[in-house]
C-alpha positions as CSV (number, residue, x, y, z in Angstrom):
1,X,-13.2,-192.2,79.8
2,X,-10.3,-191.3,81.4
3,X,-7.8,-187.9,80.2
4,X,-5.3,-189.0,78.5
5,X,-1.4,-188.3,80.0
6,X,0.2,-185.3,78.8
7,X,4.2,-185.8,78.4
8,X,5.8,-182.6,80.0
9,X,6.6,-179.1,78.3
10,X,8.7,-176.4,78.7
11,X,8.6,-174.1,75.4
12,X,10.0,-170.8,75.3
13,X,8.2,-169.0,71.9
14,X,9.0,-165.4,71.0
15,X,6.4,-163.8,68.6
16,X,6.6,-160.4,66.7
17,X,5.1,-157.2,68.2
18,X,2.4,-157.0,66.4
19,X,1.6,-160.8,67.4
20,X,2.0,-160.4,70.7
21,X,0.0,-157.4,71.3
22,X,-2.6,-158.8,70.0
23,X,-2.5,-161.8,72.7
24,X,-2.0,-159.9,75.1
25,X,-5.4,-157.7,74.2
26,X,-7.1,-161.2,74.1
27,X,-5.8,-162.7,77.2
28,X,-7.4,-159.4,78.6
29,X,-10.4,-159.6,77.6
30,X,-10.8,-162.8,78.8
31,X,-9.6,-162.4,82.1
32,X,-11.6,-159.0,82.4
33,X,-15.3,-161.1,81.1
34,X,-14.6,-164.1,83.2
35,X,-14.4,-166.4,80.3
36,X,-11.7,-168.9,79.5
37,X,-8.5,-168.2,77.4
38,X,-7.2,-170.3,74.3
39,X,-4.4,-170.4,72.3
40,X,-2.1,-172.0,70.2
41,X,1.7,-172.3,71.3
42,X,4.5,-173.9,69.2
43,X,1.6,-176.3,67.6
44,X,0.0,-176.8,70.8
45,X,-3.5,-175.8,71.8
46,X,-4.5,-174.8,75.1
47,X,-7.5,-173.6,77.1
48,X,-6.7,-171.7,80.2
49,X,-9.9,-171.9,82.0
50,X,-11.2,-168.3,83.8
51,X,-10.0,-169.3,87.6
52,X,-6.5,-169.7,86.9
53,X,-3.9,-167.9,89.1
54,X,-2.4,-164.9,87.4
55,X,1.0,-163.2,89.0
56,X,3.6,-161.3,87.4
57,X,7.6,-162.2,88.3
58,X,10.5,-159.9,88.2
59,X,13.9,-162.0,88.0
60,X,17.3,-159.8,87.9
61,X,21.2,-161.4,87.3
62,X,24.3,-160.0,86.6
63,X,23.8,-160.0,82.8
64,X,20.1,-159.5,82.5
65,X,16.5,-158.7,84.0
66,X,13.1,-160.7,83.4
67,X,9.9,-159.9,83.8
68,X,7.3,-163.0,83.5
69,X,3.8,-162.8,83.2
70,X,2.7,-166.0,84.8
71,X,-0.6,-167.8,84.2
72,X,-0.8,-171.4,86.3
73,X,-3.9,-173.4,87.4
74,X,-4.1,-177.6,88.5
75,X,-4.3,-180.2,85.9
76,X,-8.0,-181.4,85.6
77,X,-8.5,-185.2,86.2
């Protein structure tokens, strides 16, 4: 049966500290045991499977700096 078509996304959620740190703990783990990573932005669910690409981006302007902590890896067919 084939996947079904995903329309695109590009969500920007801010979460409170607490919140956050605990993803962040999570995300570690999973990374750290190998094993995949789920969770649950702006209503959407999503598994980020173990051999996805981790980097960490730096972007600086006039007004601002931004650090992003990037997770990609290809859409399964």
């Amino acid at each position: 049966m084939p996947r079904k078509k995903r329309p695109k996304r590009d969500v920007e959620k801010s979460y409170p500290l607490k919140a956050f740190v605990a993803k962040l703990r999570r995300l570690a783990d999973c990374v750290e045991q190998g094993k995949p990573f789920r969770i649950q932005i702006a209503g959407e669910r999503i598994v980020v499977p173990s051999d996805a690409t981790i980097s960490i981006e730096h972007e600086r302007g006039t007004d601002e700096e931004e650090i992003e902590f990037q997770i990609k890896w290809p859409l399964r067919k």
